[in-house]
C-alpha positions as a Markdown table, in Angstrom:
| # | Residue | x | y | z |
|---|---|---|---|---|
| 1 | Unk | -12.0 | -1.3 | -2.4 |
| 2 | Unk | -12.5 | -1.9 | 1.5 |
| 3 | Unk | -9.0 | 0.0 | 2.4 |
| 4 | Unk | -8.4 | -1.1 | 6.4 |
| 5 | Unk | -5.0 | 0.9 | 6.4 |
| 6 | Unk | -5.5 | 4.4 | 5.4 |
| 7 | Unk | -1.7 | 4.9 | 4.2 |
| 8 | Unk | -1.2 | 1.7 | 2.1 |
| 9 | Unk | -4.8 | 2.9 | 0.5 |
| 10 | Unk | -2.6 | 6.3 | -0.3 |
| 11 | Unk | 0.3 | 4.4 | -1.7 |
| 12 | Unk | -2.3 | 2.4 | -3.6 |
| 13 | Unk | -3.1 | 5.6 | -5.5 |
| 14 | Unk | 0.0 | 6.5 | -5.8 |
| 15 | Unk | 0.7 | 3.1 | -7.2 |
| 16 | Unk | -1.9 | 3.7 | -10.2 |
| 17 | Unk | -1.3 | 7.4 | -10.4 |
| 18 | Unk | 2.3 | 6.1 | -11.5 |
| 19 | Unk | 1.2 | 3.1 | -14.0 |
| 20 | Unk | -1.3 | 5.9 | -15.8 |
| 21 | Unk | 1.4 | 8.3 | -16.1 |
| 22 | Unk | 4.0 | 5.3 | -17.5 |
| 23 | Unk | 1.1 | 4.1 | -19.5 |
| 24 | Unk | -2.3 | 5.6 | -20.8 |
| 25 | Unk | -2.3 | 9.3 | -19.4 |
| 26 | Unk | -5.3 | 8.7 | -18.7 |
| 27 | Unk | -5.9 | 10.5 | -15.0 |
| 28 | Unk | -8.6 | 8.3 | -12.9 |
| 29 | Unk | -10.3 | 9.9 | -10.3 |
| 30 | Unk | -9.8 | 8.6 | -6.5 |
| 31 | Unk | -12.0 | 9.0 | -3.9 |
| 32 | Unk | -11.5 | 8.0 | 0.4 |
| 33 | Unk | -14.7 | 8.0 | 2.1 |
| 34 | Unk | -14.5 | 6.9 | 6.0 |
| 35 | Unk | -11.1 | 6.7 | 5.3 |
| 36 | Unk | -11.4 | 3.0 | 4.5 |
| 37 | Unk | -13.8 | 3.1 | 1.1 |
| 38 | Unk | -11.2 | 3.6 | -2.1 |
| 39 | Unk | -13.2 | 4.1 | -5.2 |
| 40 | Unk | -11.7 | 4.7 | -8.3 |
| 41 | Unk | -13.5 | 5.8 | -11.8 |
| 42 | Unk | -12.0 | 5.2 | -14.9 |
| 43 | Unk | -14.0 | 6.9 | -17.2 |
| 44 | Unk | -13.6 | 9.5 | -20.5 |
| 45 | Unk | -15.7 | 12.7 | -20.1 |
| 46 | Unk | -15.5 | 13.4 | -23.9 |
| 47 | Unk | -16.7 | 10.4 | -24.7 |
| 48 | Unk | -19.4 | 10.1 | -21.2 |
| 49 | Unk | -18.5 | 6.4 | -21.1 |
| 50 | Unk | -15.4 | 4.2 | -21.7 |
| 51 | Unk | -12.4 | 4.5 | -23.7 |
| 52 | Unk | -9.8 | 2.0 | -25.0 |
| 53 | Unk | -7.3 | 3.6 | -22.8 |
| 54 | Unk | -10.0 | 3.1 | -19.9 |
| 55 | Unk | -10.0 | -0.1 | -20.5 |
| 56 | Unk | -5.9 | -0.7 | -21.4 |
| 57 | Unk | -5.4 | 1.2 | -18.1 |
| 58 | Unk | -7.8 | -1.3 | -16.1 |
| 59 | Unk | -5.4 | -4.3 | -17.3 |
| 60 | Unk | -2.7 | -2.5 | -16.0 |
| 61 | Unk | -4.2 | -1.5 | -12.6 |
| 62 | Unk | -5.1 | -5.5 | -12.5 |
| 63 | Unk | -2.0 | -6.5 | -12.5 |
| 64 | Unk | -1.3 | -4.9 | -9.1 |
| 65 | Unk | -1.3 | -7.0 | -6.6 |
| 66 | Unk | -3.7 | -6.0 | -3.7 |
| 67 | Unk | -2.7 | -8.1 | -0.9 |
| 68 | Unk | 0.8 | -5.7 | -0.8 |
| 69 | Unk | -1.8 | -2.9 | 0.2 |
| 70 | Unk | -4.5 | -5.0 | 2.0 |
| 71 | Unk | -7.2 | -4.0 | 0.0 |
| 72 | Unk | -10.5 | -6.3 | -0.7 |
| 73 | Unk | -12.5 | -5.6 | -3.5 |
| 74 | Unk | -16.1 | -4.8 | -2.6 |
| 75 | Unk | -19.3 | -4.9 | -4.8 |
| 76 | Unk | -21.7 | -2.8 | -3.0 |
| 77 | Unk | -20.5 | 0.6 | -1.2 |
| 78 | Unk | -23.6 | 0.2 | 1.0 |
| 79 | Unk | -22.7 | -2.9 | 2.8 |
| 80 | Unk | -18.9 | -2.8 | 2.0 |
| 81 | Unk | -17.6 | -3.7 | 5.6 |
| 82 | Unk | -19.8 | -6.9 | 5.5 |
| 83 | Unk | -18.7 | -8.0 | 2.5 |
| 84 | Unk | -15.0 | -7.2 | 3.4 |
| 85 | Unk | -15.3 | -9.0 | 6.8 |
| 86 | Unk | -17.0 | -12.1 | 4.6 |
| 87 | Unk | -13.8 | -12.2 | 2.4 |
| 88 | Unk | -11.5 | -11.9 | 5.1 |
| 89 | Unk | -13.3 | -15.0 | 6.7 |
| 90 | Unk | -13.2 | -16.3 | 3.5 |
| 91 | Unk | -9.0 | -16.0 | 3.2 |
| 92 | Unk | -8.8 | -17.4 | 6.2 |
| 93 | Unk | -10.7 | -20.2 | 5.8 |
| 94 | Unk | -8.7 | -21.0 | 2.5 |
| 95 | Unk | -5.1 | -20.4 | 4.5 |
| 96 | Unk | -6.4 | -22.8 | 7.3 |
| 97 | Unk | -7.5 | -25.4 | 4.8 |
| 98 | Unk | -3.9 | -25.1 | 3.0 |
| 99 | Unk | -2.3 | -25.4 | 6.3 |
| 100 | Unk | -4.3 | -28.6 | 7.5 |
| 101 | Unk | -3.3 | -30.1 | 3.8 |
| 102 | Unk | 0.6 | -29.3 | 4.1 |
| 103 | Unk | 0.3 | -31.1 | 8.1 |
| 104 | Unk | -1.6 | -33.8 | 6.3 |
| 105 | Unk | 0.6 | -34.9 | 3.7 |
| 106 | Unk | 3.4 | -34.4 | 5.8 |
| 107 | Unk | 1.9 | -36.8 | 8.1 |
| 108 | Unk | 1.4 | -39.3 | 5.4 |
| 109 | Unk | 4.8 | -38.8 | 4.1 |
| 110 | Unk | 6.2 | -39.6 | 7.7 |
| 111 | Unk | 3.7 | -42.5 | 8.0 |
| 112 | Unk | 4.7 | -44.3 | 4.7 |
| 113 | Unk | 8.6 | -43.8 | 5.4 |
| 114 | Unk | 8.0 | -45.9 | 8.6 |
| 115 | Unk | 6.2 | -48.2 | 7.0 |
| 116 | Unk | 8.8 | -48.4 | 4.5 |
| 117 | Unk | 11.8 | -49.1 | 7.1 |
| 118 | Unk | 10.1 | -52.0 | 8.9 |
């Protein structure tokens, strides 16, 4: 994850840290690089791969919702603050487009009421 405030990336851990203890006890590692690059390993050493509780805790850590801690999920750690700037552009692109929409129909809506009262 492309983490732009350190401190809501360190309530993000704490976040999961909590689920995996209310859930699969599982104990991902975390690791900050930059202070902006969140990476987090789900992964069973006694198995060297991936458990069912890997996996059950994955679900669980999807289910948070990542715009509360303004994280972007990034691909490749190599070119993470491109692809995090592309996403950005990306959100607000979409918000603009929903806001053009709402002015839109409201214009219409407007339009055929005085239509409607002539």
């Amino acid at each position: 994850y492309y983490a732009p405030k350190y401190l809501l990336a360190i309530l993000f851990i704490k976040e999961v840290a909590k689920v995996d203890d209310l859930t699969t006890k599982n104990n991902p590692n975390f690791n900050m690089k930059n202070g902006e690059l969140l990476t987090l390993e789900l992964y069973s050493a006694s198995l060297k791969g991936l458990s069912r509780m890997d996996f059950e805790l994955a679900m669980h850590i999807n289910r948070i919702n990542l715009e509360d801690y303004e994280l972007i999920t990034v691909e490749d750690q190599q070119n993470y603050r491109a692809q995090a700037r592309m996403k950005k552009q990306e959100r607000e692109s979409q918000d603009i487009q929903k806001m053009l929409a709402q002015d839109f129909n409201s214009a219409n809506k407007q339009m055929i009421e005085k239509i409607k009262q002539q």
